[in-house]
Each structure stands twice: as C-alpha cells, then as structure tokens.
N, C-alpha and C positions, 0 to 999 in steps of 0.2 A: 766716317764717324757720323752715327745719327744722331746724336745731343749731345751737345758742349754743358756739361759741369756749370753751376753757378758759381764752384770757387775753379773754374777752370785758371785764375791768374795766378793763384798760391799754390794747387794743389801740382803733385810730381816735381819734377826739376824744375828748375827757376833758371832756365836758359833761352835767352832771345831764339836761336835756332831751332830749339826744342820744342814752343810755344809758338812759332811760326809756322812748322809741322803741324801741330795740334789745328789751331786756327787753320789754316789753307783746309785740310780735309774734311774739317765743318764747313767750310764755304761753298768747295766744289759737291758735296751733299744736298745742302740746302738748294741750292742753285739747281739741281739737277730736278727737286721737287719741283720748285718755281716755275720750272718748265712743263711738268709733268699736272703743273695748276693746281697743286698740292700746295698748302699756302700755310696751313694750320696743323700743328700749333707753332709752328718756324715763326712766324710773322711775331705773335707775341713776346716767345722767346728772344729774337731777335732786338727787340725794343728795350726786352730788359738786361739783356747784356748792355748795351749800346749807355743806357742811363748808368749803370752801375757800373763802367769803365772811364765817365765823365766824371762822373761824382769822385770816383777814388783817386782820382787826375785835379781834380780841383782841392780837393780835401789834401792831396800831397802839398800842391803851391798853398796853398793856407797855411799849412802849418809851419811850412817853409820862412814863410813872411812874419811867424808871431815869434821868431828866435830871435837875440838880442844881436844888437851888433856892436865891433869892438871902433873904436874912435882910433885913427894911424894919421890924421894928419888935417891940415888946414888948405884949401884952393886959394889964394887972397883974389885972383884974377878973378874968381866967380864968388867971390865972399859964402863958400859953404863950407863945412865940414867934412870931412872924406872917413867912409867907414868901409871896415872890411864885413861880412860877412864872418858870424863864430860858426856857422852852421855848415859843418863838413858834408858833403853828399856820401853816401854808404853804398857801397858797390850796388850790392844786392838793390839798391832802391834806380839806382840809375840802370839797373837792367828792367826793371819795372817799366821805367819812364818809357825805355826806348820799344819795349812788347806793346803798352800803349797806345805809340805817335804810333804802332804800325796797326796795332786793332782796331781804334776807333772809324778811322775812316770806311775800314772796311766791310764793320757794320752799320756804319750809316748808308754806303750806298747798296750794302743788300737789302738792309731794312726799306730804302728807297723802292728798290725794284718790284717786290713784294708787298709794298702798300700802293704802287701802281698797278699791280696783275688785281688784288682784292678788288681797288673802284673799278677796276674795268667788268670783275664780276659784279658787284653790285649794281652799277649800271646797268645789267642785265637783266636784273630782278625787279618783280612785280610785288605789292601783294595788297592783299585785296582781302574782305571778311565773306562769308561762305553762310546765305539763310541768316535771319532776324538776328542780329546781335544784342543780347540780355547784358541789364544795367550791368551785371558783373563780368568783368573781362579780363580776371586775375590768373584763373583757371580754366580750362579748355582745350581745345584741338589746333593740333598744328598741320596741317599738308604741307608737302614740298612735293613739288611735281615738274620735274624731266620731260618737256616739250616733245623732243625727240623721240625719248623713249618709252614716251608714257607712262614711266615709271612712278606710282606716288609713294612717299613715304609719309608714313602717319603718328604724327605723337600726340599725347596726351603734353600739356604744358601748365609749368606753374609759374607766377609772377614770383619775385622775391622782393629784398632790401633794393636801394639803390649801390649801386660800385662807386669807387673814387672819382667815376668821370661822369656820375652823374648819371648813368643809364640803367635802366631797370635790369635786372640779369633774369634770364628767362632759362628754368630748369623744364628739361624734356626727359620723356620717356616713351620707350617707342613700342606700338600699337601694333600695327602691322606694313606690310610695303605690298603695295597691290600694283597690276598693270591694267592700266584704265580703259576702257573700250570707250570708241566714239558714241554708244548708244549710255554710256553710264555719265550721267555730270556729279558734280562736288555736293551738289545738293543731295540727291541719294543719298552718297557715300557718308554724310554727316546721317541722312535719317538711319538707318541701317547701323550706326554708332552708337544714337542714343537709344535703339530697339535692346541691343547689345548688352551696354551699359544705362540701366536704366535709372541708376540714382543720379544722373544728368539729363533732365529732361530737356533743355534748351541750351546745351552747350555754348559758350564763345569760340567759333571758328572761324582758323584766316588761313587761305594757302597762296603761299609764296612757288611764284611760277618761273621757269628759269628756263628759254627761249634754247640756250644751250647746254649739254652736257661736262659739266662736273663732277668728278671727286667727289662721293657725298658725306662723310663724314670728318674730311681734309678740308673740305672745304664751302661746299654749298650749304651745309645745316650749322655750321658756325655763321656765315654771313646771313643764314636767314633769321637767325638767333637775335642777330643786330639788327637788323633791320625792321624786326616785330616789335621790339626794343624801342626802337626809336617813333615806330608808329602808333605804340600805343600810347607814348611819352606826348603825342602830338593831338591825340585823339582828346 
C-alpha cells in the first residue's frame, strides 16, 4: 500500500484485524522507502496521521468524562460518595480504541525513524548565495547540486505567506538540470540565466550543495525547500 487514507480509521470494515492488515502494509511500504532515502512526502503524512489518531483518542476520553454519572452508594471508611459510570462503551467504539493503542505507537516510531534519516540529510547540506545578492530576495534561483554526480538542478523560486510553523514556504519551478563540468562554476551558470531570461537582471541565487546522493524530488528538493526557508528567515 503506497498512501494510507486520511479517513483510513472509519473508512471500509471497522475490524481490529482488518485495520491491522491495512496499517502493517503502509508501514512495511513506508519503511522500505526510508531505506531507499525516500523520505517525502511519507514523513509529513506520517505526522499527520500520528496527530489525528491522538486527537481522536483524546477527544474519545473527553467526551467520555463530560457524561453524568449515577450515585449507587456511600464509602463511610473513606467519607466519599461511590458513582457508577451511565456511559455504556459501544462496541463499535471499543474496536476503535483497541486499532488505536495498536496505530499510535506505530506511527510514532516510523515518524521517529524518518525524521532521523531527514537530519541526517540535512546535516549534509550546504547552502550558500551564488554572485551579488539584490535587496530583493523573494524571487530568484535556486541550484541544487549533486556532489557526486555533478548533477545540478535549477529552479526558478518564489517566497510566499508564512505556514503554521512559522516558515516561509518556498514555491519552485524548475528551469533546467545540467551536468556541471569542472571548468563551469555557479557564477556562469547564473550569468548565462540572466542572458536568457533577461527581465531579471540581477537575480537572487543560492545553491544548496549536497556532498551525497539523493532522491531528488523524495527528497533532496523538499529538504533544500527547508532549508532556504530557514535561511532566508535568518538572513
């Protein structure tokens, strides 16, 4: 299974085994990506299952707790009042419970593993701005360049709004993908952009350098996404 359902708890039969099936073969998938350093878009998804299996799990015991309860008797030994519980449990809900106690944990430690494989790519990554950076740094060029393979990929990029967490989100469109010769530096390859496209006479460029080889659209142009994100937030 390559994507788990946002209503994967409700949606199909509502059987512990069934729903065990479902989840195990999203996990042995994802996992196999994780390995494969495929990281994206699993990692996010991952997160929001993870919140929205907590939430519906807390939101069950809350509700739980606002039902009245019936009064059956007195303790004198411990001077309190002894109540029973009116709030019957519903099959159907206590099959909920128990799919659950067995999903949560098991996206938290894949969500674990996979925002361990991410820092370790990001730790990898560089970046750096490419010739004279102009007051405006909304719009512009993005490099990502493969060490190894001398691969660069090249987009055009636009700043946007901030997201929920604060971080600029960085909208890309991609240019061209060149293989870099040791006689060609990033400086060229920006002049030769703006020869190109000349209603940007002094573009903003930065290329993110990545020592290793990556997955680039799983994973190295999301992480470099964040990481411009972040640097421009800091700039």
């Amino acid at each position: 299974m390559t994507k788990l359902s946002s209503q994967w708890l409700t949606d199909g039969m509502l059987d512990f085994e069934y729903k065990k099936y479902v989840l195990l073969a999203y996990f042995q998938h994802v996992r196999g990506q994780f390995r494969d350093q495929m990281l994206f878009p699993h990692l996010p998804h991952l997160r929001d299952h993870y919140c929205n299996s907590v939430n519906f799990k807390e939101s069950r015991h809350s509700l739980k707790a606002k039902f009245p309860k019936d009064l059956t008797g007195f303790d004198p030994s411990a001077l309190r009042f002894i109540y029973k519980e009116a709030y019957e449990e519903n099959s159907h809900l206590e099959e909920i419970d128990d799919i659950l106690e067995f999903a949560i944990p098991q996206f938290s430690d894949l969500m674990q593993e996979g925002q361990e494989r991410y820092q370790a790519v990001e730790k990898n990554l560089s970046i750096s701005p490419v010739g004279i950076i102009p007051l405006r740094t909304e719009e512009g060029y993005l490099f990502i360049h493969q060490n190894i393979s001398r691969e660069t990929a090249i987009y055009r990029y636009q700043v946007t709004l901030f997201d929920s967490r604060r971080e600029r989100i960085i909208q890309i469109h991609p240019v061209d993908t060149i293989h870099k010769s040791l006689s060609t530096t990033f400086e060229n390859l920006k002049i030769a952009l703006t020869k190109k496209y000349t209603q940007w006479p002094n573009p903003a460029t930065y290329i993110v350098e990545s020592p290793r080889e990556y997955p680039l659209d799983e994973t190295l142009l999301p992480a470099a996404k964040l990481l411009m994100s972040r640097y421009l937030k800091a700039s």
